[in-house]
C-alpha positions in Angstrom: 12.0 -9.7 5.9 14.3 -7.0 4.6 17.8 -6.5 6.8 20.9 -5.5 7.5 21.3 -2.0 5.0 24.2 -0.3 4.2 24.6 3.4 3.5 27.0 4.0 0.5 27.7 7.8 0.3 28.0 9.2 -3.3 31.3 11.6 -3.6 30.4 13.7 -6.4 33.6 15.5 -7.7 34.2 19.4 -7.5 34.3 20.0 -11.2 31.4 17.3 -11.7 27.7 18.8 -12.4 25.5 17.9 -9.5 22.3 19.9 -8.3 22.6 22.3 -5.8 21.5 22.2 -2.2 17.9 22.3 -2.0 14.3 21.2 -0.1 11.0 20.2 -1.6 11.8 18.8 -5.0 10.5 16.0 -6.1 11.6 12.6 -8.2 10.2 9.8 -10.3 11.6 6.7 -11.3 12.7 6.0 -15.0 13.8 3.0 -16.4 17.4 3.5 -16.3 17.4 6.6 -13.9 15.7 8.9 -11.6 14.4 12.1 -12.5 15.2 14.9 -9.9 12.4 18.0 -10.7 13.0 21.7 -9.2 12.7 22.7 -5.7 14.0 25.7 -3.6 17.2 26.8 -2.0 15.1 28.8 0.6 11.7 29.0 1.7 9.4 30.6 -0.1 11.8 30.1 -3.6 11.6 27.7 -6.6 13.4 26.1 -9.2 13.4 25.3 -13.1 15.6 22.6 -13.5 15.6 19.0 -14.4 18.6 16.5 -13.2 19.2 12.8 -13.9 20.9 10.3 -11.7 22.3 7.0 -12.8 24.9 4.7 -11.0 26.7 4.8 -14.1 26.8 8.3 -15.2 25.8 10.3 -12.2 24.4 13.3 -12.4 23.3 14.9 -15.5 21.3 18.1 -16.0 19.0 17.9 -18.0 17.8 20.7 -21.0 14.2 21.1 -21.0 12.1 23.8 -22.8 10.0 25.8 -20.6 10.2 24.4 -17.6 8.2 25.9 -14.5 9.5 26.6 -11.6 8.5 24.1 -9.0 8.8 23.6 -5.2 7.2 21.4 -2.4 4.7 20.1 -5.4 3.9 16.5 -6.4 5.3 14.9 -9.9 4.3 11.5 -11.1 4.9 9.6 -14.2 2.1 8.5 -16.5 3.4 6.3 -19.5 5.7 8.6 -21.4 5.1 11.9 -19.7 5.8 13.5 -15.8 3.1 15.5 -14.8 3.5 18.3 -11.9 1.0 20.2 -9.8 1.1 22.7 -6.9 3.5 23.9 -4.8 5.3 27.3 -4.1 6.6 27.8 -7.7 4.3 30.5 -9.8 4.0 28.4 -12.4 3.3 24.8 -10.6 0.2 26.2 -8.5 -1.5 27.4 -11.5 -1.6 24.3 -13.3 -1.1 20.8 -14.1 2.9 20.6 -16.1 3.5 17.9 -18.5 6.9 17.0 -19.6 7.2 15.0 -22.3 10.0 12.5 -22.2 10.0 12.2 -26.1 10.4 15.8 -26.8 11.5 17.1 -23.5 8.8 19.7 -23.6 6.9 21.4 -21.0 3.3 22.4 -21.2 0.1 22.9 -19.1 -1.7 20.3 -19.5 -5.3 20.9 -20.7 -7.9 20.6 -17.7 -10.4 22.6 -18.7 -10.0 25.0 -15.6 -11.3 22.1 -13.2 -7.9 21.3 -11.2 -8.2 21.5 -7.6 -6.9 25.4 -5.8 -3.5 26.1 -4.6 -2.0 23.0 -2.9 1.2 22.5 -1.5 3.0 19.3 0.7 0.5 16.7 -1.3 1.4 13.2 -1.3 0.8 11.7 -5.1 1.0 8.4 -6.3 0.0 6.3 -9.5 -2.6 3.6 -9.4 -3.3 2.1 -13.0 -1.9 5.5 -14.7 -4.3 7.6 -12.4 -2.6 10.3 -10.5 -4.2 10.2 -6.4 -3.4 13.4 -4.9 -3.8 13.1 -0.6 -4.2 15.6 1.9 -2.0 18.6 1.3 -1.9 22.6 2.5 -4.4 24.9 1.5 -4.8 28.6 1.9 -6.4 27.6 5.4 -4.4 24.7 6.4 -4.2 21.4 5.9 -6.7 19.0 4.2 -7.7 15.5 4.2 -9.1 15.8 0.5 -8.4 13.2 -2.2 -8.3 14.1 -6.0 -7.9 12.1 -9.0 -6.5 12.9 -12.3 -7.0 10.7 -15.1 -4.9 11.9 -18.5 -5.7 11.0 -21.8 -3.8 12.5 -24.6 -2.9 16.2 -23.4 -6.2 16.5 -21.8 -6.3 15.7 -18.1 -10.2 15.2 -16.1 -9.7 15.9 -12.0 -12.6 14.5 -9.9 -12.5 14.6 -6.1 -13.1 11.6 -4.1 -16.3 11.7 -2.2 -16.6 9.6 1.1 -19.7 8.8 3.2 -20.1 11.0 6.2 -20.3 7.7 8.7 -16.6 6.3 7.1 -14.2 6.8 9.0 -11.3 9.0 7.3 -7.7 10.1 7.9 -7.2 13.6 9.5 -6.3 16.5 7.7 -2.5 16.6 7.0 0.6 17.9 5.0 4.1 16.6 4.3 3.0 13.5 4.7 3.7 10.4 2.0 1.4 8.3 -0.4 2.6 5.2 -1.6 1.1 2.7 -4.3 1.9 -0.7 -2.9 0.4 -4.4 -3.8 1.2 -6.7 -7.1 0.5 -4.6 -10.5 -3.5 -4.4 -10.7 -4.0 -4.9 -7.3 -2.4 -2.0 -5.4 -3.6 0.4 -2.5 -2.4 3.3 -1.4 -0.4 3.5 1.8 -0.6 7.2 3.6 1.8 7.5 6.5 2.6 10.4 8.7 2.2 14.3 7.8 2.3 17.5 9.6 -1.5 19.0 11.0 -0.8 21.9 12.2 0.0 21.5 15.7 1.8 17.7 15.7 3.2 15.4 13.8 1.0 12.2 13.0 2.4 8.8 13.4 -0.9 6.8 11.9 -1.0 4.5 8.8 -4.3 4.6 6.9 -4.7 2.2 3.8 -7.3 3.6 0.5 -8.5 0.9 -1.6 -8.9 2.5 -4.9 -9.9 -0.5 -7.4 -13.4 -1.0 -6.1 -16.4 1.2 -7.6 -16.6 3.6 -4.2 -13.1 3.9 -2.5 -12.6 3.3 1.2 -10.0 4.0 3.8 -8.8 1.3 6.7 -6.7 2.0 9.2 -5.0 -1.3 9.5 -3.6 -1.9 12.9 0.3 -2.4 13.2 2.5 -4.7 15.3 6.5 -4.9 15.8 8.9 -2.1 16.2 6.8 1.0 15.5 8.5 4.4 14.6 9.0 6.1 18.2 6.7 8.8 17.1 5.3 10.8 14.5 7.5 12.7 11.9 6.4 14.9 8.7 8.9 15.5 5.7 9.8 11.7 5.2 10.8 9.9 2.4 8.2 6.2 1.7 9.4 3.6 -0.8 7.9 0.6 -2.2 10.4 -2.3 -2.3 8.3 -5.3 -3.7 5.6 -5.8 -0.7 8.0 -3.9 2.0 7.8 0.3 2.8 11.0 1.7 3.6 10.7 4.6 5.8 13.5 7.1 5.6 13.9 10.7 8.1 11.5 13.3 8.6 11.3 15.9 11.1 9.9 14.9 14.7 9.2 18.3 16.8 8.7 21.2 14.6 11.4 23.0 13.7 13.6 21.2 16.5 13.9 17.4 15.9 15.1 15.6 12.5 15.0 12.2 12.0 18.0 10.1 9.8 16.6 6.3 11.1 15.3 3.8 8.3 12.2 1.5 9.2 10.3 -1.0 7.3 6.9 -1.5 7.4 5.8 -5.8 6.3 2.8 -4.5 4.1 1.5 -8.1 3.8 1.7 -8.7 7.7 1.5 -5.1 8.5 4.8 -5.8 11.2 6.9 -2.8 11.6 10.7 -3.4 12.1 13.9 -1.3 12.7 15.9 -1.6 9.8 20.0 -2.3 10.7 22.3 0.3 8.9 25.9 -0.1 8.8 27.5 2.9 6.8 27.9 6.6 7.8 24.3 7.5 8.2 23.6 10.9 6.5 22.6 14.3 8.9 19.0 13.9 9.6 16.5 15.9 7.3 13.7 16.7 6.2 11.9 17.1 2.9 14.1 14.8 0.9 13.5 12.1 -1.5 14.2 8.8 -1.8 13.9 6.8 -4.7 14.3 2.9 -5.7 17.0 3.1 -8.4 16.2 1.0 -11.7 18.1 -2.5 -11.2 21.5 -2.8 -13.1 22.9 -5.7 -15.0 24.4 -8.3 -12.3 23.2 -6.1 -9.3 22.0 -8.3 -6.4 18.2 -7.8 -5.7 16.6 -7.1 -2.6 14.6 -9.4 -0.4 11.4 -8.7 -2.6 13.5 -9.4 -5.9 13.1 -5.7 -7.7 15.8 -2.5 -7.0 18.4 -3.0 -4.2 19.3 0.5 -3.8 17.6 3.7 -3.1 18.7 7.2 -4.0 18.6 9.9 -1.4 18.8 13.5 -2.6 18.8 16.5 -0.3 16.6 18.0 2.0 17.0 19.9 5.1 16.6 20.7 8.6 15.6 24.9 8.8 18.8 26.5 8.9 20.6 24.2 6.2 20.0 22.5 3.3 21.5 19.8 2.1 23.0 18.6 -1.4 24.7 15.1 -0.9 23.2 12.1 -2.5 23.3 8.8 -0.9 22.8 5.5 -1.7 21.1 2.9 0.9 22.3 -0.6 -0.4 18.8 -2.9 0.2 21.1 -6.1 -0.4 24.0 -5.4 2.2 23.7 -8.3 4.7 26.3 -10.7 3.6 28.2 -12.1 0.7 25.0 -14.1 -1.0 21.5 -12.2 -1.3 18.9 -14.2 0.9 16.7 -14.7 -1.8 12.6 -14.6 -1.8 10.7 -16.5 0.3 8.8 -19.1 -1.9 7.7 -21.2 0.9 3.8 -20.5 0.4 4.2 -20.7 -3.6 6.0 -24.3 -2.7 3.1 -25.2 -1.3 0.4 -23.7 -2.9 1.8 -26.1 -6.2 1.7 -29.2 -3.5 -2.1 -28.2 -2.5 -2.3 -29.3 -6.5 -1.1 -32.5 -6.4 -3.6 -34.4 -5.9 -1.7 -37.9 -6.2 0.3 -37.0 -2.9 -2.8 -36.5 -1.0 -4.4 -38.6 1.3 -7.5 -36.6 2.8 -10.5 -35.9 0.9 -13.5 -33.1 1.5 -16.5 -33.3 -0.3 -18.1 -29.7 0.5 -21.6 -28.6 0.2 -24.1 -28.6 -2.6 -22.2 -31.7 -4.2 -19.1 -32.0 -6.9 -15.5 -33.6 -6.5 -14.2 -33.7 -3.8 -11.2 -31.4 -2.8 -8.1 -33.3 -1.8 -5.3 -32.5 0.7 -2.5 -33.1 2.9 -3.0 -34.7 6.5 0.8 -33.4 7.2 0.0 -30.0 6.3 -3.5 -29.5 7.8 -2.3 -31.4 10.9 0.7 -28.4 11.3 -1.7 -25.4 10.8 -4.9 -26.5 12.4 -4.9 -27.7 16.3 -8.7 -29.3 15.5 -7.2 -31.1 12.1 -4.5 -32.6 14.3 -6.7 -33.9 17.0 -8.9 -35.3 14.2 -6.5 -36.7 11.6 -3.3 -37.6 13.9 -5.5 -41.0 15.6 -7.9 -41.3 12.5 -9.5 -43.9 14.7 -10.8 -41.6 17.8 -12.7 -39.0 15.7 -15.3 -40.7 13.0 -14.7 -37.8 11.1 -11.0 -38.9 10.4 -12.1 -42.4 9.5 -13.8 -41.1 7.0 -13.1 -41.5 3.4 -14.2 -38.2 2.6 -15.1 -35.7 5.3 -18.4 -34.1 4.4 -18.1 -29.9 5.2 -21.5 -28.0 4.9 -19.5 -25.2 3.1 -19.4 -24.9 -0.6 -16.7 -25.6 -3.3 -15.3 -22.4 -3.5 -15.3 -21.0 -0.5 -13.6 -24.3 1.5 -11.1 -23.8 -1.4 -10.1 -20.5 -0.4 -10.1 -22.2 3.5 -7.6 -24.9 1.9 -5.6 -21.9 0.1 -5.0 -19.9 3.2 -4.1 -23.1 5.4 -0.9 -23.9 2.5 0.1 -19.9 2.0 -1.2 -18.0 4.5 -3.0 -16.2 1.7 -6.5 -15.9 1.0 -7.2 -15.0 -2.6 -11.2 -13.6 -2.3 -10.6 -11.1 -5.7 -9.5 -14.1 -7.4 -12.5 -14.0 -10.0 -14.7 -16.9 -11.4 -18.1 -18.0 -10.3 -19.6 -18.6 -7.0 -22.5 -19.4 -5.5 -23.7 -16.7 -3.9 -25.3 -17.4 -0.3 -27.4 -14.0 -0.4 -29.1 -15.7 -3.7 -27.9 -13.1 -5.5 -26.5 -13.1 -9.0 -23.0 -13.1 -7.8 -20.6 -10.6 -9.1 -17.3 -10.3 -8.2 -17.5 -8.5 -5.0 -20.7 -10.6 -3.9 -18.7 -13.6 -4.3 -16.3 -12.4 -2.3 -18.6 -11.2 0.2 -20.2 -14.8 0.5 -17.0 -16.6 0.3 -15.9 -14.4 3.2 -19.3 -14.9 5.3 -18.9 -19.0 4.3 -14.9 -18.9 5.6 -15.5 -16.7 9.0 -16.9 -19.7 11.5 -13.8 -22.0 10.1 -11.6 -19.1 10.6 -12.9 -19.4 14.7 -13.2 -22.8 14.5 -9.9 -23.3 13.2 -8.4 -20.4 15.6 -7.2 -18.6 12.5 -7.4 -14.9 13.4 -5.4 -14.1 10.2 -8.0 -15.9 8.2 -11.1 -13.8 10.2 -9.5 -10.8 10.0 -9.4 -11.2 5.9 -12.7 -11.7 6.1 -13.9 -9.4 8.1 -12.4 -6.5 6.0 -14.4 -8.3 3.1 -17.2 -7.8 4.7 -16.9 -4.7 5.9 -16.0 -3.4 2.8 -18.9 -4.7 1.1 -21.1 -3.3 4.0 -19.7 0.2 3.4 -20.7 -0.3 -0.2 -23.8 -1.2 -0.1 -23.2 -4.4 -1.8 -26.0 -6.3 -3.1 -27.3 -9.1 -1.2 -26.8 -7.0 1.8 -29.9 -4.5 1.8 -32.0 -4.2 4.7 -33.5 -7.1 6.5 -31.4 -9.4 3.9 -30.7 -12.8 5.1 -26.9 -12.1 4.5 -27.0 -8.8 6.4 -28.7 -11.0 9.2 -26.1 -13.7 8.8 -23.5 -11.6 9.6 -24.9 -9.5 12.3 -25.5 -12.7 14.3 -22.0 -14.0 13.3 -20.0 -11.1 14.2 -22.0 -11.2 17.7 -20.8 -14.5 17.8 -17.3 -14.5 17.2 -16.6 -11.4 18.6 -15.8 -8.9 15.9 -16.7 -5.5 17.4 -15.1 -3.6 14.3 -18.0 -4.7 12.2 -20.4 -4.3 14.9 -19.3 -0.5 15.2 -19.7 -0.1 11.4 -23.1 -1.3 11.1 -23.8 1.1 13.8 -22.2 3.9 12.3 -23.8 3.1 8.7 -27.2 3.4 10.4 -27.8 -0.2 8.3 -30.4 -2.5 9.9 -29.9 -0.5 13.0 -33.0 -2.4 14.5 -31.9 -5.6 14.0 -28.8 -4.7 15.6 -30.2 -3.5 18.7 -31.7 -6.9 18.9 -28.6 -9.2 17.8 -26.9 -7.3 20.8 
């Protein structure tokens, strides 16, 4: 996990260009530097400038022709071009700006007149070169609304997000943060905190946006959670970690200049510990991963080791000091990744080391594996493979399983890495009889995997499966239409092992309610 930070302030010189003190811009990431857009020096105000940061060159303005004033408004980079919307500039809350890196132009970009009204304090991020606008304040408040832009050429298409009136969605907020996080072509979006009016949230709700219909999850957290809600903070991906920077805690009162990290493949919330003079807490800053130099030591998750933090302010100041948080501080050597699970995903492959077979249902090879390993990770594997002679099953020479190929598999998969790999892709046989695409696949795999995940006492495992399955619920997925003998199996198993969330979704879909009332 990432540790042990270090805060490197930045001493620009007198004569030296540097932007001026200033609240609500924003910045994107280039490949060599970042890209700091408008802003205000007061409420109400904007900006029309364009700066550069580099470790090596500093800061740089940047000439630009035509550039809008901008404040409090949302700017995200799409191949070759940053695009900005909203805000408290004239020009941002009219329409969608596109600079283009090439030319260093600005222009609206052409929507037809369908971009969403005024909107200012969105949260933005990019999931495959679409632009997700989240919650943000409207002429009546704040909003929990989702918009999409999709840009092709110098046209831009906005749609809005529709959810189903049973799903459960995140609260209307402002100021909040949006971050893509997940390997490229398989990232959600991570909302966190945000202002609503009268208090500042402190909840952490997750939108899948690379299935068909999106859906929200509030995954539930663990560790050393942020001592309560703030609005105005800075979120940054670093490899599968969010770094959590300030914010404002009581309105107009409280600021925040603490860093936390949130474990987004363990959901486990830590306290990040910062040597360094920590800078005045703020507000309404931004912090950006830098691009990795030549020779710099990487973080824990191997990308960026230092994030850029720019401004901000508290009410009655703002602030125009830059400083660096070093990401690899903690000692003389980087630790580097932790390729424990990768080790032994490649040992689940060798098949000439192993010395248990499996042969699952419906026939094929056997799947081999490791007595050592399944022995370590599995209480009921121990007590039947440590004395082969007391359980018949371990003098076997191949343990029959009445689960299929694929599925037990994925059950071998997560018992090596902890991982569970259902959008993997490939055939499988559906158990809904279905021709299995890829979400029924995964929706079988996962109804296949959930008795071994209580069997096993692998609440990890059950609780991959059960968002599976409650994803393909919400959707409506086939093989799970009314009075289907998936749907049934997983009402009955869900009664069984004791997974109320799924219970509480059926109810709240109004699917199969009947047969519901009777499972419970």
């Amino acid at each position: 996990m990432l540790s042990d930070f270090e805060w490197l302030p930045l001493k620009v010189e007198e004569s030296a260009a540097a932007p001026s003190a200033r609240w609500g811009h924003a910045a994107v990431a280039l490949e060599d530097a970042i890209l700091l857009i408008g802003g205000a020096e007061t409420f109400g105000g904007a900006l029309s400038d364009v700066w550069s940061f580099s470790e090596d060159l500093g800061w740089r303005l940047v000439p630009t022709q035509r550039c809008p004033m901008l404040a409090a408004h949302i700017a995200n980079l799409v191949q070759n071009h940053v695009y900005c919307f909203g805000g408290d500039g004239r020009d941002g809350c009219i329409a969608v700006w596109d600079l283009d890196l090439d030319s260093m132009v600005w222009s609206p970009l052409d929507d037809s007149g369908r971009s969403p009204p005024w909107r200012r304090t969105a949260a933005s991020t990019v999931v495959e070169d679409v632009i997700y606008m989240i919650g943000e304040w409207g002429e009546g408040g704040p909003l929990n609304v989702v918009h999409a832009l999709t840009v092709q050429g110098e046209r831009g298409d906005w749609r809005q997000l529709r959810f189903s009136v049973c799903e459960r969605t995140p609260p209307q907020r402002g100021s909040h943060s949006a971050t893509a996080i997940g390997a490229k072509g398989h990232e959600s979006i991570l909302v966190y905190g945000g202002f609503a009016g009268g208090e500042q949230l402190a909840d952490l709700w997750l939108l899948d946006v690379r299935v068909e219909r999106p859906t929200w999850s509030c995954p539930k957290t663990t560790g050393r959670t942020p001592p309560s809600g703030r609005s105005g903070h800075s979120a940054t991906a670093v490899g599968s970690h969010l770094i959590l920077l300030g914010g404002e805690q009581e309105y107009q009162k409280t600021f925040f200049h603490d860093v936390y990290i949130l474990d987004c493949d363990a959901f486990v919330w830590s306290v990040a510990q910062v040597s360094g003079s920590a800078p005045p807490p703020r507000g309404w800053h931004t912090g950006t991963l830098l691009p990795r130099e030549e020779g710099e030591r990487a973080a824990a998750d191997g990308l960026g080791s230092h994030i850029l933090l720019f401004g901000g302010g508290v009410y009655t100041r703002f602030f125009d000091d830059t400083h660096i948080l070093d990401l690899a501080a903690g000692g003389a050597a980087p630790t580097p990744p932790d390729d424990l699970a990768l080790d032994l995903g490649r040992l689940l492959a060798r098949v000439d080391l192993a010395d248990v077979a499996f042969q699952p249902a419906g026939g094929g090879p056997p799947l081999h594996a490791h007595s050592q390993v399944l022995c370590a990770r599995s209480s009921l594997f121990d007590a039947m493979l440590a004395d082969r002679s007391r359980w018949a099953e371990g003098a076997q020479g191949c343990i029959q399983v009445d689960v299929p190929a694929d599925s037990f598999r994925l059950f071998l998969e997560f018992l090596y890495t902890g991982r569970c790999s259902f959008d993997a892709g490939g055939a499988a046989a559906s158990t809904t009889g279905e021709t299995p695409g890829k979400l029924d696949a995964d929706a079988a795999r996962a109804l296949d995997l959930l008795p071994l995940a209580s069997l096993h006492m692998l609440p990890r495992l059950q609780a991959q499966c059960a968002n599976v399955l409650g994803r393909a619920v919400k959707q409506k997925a086939r093989g799970f239409e009314e009075g289907s003998p998936a749907l049934q199996q997983l009402l009955d198993l869900s009664v069984l092992h004791d997974i109320p969330q799924l219970t509480r979704l059926l109810r709240a879909s109004a699917i199969n309610f009947a047969l519901l009332v009777e499972a419970c």
